[in-house]
SERO-4910 file (N, C-alpha, C, O; in steps of 0.05 Angstrom, whole numbers):
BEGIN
 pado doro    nc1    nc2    nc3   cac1   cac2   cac3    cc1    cc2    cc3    oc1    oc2    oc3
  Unk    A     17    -24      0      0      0      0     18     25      0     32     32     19
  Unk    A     14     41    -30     33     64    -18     13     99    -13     22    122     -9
  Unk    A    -13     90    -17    -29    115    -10    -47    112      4    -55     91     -7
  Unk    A    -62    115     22    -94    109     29   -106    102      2    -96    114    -18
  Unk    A   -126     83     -3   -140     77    -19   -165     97    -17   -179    101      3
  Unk    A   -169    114    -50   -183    129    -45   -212    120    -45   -226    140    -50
  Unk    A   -230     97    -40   -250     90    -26   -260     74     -7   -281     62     -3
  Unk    A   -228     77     12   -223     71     31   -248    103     48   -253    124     36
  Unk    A   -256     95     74   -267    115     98   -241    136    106   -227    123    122
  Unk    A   -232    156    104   -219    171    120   -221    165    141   -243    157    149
  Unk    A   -194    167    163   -198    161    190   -211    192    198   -205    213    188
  Unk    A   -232    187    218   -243    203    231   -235    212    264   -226    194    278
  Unk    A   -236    235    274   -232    235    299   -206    238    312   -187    228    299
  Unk    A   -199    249    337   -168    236    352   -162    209    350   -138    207    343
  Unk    A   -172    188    352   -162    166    363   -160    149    335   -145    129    337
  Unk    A   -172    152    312   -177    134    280   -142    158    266   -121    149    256
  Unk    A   -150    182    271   -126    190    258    -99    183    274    -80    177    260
  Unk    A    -94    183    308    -74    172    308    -55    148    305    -30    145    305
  Unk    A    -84    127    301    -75     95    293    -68     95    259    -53     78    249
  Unk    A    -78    110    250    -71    109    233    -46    123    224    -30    109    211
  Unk    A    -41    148    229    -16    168    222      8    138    233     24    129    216
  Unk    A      8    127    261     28    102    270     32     80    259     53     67    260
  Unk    A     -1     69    239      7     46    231     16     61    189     17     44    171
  Unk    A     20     83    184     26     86    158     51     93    174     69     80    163
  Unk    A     62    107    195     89    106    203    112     84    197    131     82    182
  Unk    A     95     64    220    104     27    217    121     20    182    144     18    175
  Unk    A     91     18    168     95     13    141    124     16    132    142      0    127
  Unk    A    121     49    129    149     63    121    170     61    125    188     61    109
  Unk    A    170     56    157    194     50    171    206     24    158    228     21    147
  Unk    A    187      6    160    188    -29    143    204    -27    116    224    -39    107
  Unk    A    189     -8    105    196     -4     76    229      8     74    249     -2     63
  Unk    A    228     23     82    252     41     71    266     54     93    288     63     87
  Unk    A    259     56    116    284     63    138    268     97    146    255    114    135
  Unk    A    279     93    169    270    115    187    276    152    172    266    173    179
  Unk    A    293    146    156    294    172    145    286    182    113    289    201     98
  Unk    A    273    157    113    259    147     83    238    157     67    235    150     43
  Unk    A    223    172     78    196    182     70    192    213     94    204    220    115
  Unk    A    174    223     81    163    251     97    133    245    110    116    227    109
  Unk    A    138    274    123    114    277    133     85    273    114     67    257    118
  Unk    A     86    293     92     64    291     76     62    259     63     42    254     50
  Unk    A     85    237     66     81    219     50     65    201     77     48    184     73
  Unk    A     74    208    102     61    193    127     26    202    123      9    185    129
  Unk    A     18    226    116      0    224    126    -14    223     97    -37    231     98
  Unk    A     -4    213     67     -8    202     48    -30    179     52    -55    176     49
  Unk    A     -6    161     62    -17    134     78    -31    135     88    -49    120     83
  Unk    A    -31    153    112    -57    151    130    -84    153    121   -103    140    130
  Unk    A    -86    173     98   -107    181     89   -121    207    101   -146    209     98
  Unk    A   -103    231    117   -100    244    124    -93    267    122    -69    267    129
  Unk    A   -100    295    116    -80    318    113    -55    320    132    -58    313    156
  Unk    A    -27    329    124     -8    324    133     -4    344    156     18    346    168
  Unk    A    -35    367    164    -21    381    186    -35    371    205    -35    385    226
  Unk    A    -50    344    206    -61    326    227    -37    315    239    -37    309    263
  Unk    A    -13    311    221      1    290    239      9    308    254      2    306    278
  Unk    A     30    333    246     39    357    270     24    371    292     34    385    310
  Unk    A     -9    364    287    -31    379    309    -29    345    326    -29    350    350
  Unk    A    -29    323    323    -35    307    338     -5    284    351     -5    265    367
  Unk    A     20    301    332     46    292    342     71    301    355     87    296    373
  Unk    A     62    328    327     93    344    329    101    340    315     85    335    297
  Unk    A    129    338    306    151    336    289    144    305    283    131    292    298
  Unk    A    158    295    254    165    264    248    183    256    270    175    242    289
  Unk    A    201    263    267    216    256    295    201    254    325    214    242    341
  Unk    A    184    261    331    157    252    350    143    227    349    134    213    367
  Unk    A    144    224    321    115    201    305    141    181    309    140    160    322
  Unk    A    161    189    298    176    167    296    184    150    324    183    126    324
  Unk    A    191    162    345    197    163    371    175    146    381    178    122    387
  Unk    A    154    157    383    136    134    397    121    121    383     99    113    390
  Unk    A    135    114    354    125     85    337    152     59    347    152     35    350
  Unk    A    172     78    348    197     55    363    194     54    387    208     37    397
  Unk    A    180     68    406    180     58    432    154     37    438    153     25    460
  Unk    A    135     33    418    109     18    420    127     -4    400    122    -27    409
  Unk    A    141     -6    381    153    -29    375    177    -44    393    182    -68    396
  Unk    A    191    -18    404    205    -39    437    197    -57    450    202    -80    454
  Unk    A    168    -29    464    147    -53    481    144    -79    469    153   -100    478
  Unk    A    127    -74    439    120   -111    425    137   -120    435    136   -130    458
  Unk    A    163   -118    416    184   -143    420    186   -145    452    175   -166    457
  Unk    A    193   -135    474    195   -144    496    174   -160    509    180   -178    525
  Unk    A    150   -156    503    123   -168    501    116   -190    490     96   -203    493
  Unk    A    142   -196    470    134   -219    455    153   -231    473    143   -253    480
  Unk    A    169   -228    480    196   -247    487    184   -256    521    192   -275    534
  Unk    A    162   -236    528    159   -247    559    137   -266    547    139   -289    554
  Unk    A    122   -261    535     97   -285    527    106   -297    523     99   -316    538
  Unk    A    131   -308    500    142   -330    503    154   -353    527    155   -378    528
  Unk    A    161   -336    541    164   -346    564    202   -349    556    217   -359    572
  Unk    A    213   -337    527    236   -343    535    258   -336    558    257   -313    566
  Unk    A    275   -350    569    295   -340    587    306   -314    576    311   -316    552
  Unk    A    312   -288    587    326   -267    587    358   -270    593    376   -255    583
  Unk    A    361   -280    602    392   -286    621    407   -307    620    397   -316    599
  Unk    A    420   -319    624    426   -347    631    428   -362    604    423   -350    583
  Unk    A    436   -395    604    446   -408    581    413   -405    562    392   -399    573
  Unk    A    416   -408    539    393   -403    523    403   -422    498    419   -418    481
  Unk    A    386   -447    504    387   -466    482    384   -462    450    374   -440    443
  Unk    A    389   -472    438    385   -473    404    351   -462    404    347   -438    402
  Unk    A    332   -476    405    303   -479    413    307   -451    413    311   -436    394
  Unk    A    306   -446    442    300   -417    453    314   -395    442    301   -374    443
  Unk    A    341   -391    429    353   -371    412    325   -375    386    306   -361    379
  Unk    A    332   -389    381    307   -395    342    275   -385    349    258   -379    333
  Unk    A    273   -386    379    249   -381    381    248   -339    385    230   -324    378
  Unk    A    270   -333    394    280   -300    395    287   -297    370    292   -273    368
  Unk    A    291   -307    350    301   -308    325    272   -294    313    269   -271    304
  Unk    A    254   -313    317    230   -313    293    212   -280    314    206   -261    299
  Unk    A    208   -278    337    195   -254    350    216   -228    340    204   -207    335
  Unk    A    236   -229    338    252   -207    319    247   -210    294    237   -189    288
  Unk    A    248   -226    270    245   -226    248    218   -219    247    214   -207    226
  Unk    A    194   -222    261    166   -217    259    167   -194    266    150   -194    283
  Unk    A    177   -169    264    180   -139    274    199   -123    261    215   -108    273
  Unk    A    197   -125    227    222   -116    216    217    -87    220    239    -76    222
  Unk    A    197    -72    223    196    -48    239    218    -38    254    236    -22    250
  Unk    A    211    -57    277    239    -58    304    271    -59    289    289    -43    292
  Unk    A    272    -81    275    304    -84    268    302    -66    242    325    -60    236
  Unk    A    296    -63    235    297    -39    203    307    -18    216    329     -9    211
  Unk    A    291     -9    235    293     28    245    322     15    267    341     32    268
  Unk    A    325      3    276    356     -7    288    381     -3    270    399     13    272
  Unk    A    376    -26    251    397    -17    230    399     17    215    417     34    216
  Unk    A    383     17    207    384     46    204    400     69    222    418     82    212
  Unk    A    391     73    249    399     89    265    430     89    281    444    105    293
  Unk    A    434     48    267    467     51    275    490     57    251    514     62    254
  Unk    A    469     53    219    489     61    198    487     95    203    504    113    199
  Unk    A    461     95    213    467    127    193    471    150    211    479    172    204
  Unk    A    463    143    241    480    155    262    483    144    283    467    141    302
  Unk    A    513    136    278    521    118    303    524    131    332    525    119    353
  Unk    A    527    160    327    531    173    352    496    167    379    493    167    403
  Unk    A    482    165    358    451    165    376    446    139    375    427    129    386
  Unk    A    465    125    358    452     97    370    463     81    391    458     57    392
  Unk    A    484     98    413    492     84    435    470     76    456    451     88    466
  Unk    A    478     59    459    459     42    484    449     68    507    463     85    519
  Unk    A    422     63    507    414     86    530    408    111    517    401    130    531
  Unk    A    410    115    487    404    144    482    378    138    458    369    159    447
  Unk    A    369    120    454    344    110    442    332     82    451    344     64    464
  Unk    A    310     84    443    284     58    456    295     41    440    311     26    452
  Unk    A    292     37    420    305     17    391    331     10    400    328    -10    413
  Unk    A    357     17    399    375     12    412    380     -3    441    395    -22    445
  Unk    A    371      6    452    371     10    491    357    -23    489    368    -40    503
  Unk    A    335    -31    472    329    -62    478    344    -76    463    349    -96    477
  Unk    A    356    -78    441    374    -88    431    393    -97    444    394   -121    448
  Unk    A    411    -80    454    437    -79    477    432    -95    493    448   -114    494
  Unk    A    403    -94    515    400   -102    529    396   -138    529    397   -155    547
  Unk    A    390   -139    502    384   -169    500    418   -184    503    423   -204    516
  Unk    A    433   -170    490    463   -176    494    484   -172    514    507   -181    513
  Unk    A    472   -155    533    489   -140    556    501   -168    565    491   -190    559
  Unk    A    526   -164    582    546   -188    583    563   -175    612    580   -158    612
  Unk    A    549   -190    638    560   -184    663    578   -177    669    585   -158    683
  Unk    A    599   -212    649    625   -221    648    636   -214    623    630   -222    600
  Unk    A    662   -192    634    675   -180    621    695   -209    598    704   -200    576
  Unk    A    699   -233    602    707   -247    593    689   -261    556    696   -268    533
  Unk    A    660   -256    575    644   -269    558    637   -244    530    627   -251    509
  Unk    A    646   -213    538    630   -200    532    646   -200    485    640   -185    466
  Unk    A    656   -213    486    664   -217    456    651   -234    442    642   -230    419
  Unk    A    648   -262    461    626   -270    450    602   -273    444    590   -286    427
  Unk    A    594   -257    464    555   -241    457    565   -218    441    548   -213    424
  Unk    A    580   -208    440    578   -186    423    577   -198    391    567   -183    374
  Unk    A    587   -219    386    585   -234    358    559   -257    357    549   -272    341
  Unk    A    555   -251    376    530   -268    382    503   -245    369    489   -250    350
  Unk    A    503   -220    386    487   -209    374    493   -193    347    476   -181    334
  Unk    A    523   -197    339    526   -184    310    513   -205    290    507   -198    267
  Unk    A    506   -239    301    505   -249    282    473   -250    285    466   -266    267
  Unk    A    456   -243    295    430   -255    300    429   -227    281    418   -234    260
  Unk    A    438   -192    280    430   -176    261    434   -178    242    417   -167    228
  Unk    A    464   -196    226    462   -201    207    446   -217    190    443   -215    165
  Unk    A    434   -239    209    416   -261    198    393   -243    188    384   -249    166
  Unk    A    381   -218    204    359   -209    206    360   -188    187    342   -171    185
  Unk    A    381   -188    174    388   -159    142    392   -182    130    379   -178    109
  Unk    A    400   -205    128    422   -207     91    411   -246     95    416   -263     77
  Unk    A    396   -254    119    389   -277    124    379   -295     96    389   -315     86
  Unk    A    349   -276     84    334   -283     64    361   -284     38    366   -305     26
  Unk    A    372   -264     35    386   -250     16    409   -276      8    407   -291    -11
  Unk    A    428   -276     27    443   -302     31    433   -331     27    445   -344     10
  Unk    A    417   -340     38    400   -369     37    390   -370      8    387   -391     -3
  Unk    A    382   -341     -6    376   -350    -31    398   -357    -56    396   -372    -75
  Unk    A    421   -338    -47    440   -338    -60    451   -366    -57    458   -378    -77
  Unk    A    454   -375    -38    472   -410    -39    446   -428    -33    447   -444    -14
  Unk    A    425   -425    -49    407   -442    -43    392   -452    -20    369   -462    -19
  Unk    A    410   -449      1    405   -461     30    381   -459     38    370   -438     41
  Unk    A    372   -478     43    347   -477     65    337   -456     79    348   -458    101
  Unk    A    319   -434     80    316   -421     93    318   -424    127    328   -409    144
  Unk    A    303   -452    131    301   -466    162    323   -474    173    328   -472    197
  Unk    A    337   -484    156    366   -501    168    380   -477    167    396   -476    187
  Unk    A    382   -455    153    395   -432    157    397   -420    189    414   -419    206
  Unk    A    369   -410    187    346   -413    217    358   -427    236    373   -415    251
  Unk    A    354   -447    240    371   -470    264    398   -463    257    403   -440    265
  Unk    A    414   -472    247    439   -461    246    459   -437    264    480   -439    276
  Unk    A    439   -415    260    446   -392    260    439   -389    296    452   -376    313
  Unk    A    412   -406    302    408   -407    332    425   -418    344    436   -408    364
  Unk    A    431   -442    334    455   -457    339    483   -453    346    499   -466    360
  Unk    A    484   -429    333    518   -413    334    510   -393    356    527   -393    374
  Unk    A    494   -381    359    485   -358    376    483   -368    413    487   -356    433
  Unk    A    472   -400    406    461   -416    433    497   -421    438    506   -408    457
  Unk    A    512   -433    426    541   -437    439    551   -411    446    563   -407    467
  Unk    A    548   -388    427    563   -362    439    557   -351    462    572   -339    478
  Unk    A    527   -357    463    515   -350    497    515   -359    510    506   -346    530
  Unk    A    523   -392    517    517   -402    535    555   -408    552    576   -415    542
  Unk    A    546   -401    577    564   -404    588    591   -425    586    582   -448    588
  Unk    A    611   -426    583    631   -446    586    639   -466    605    645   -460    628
  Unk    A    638   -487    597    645   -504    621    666   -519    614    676   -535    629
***
């Protein structure tokens, strides 16, 4: 979808225009990266005049802000429904199962990548929502271990940019790629004995 459909209902009201101005936000973000599209193209989507989004947001940089802090929440939301472990050794299973709740949110990891190619200074840990959960999924107590979560989580983002891209190129299995890649991530994280 790249306009509101024009016999589509206009959103009506506070509460129809701001689900909407967030979920044509989403979209965009998915599509092309957090610095990818404008205001008038956000509220394109929406089906909206574009000085709705600034009377009911503020700046894109507003819209954008608390469309990544409601996509933080999900993913952290997904990862407690799952019931996966946060901490501690984290099996093949349980990495593949954090695998697929990140790949289901390219929202979340799109506007991630983005904000660490294109300014790495704001994407240190603690100075954005998108970031700050990221980190946190990797934070590493032990100063010993902390090289190998750190390639632990370089490799779960690369699976999650170039995963599809790669697996098509050498044929590979999308799934066995999938396990694999949990597989390498579950030995990097799990403790040594």
């Amino acid at each position: 979808m790249t306009d509101h459909r024009p016999d589509a209902p206009r959103p009506r009201g506070k509460d129809e225009v701001r689900a909407a101005v967030l979920e044509a936000t989403r979209e965009l973000v998915a599509e092309r990266g957090p610095d990818g599209f404008s205001v008038r193209e956000i509220a394109a989507r929406a089906g909206v005049n574009h000085a709705l989004v600034h009377r009911h947001f503020g700046t894109k940089a507003d819209v954008l802000e608390l469309v990544l802090t409601e996509e933080s929440r999900s993913v952290v939301a997904a990862i407690a429904e799952s019931g996966l472990p946060t901490s501690g050794e984290a099996p093949g299973e349980v990495v593949a199962q954090l695998l697929d709740v990140l790949a289901a949110r390219p929202t979340y990891w799109r506007t991630l990548v983005h904000a660490v190619l294109e300014s790495p200074e704001s994407a240190i840990p603690g100075t954005a929502s998108t970031t700050e959960l990221f980190s946190d999924l990797w934070r590493e107590s032990d100063p010993e271990r902390a090289v190998a979560t750190s390639v632990a989580g370089a490799t779960v983002l690369g699976w999650l940019i170039f995963g599809e891209f790669i697996g098509g190129t050498t044929g590979a299995d999308p799934e066995e790629v999938r396990r694999a890649v949990a597989e390498q991530v579950s030995r990097l994280t799990s403790p040594q004995r």
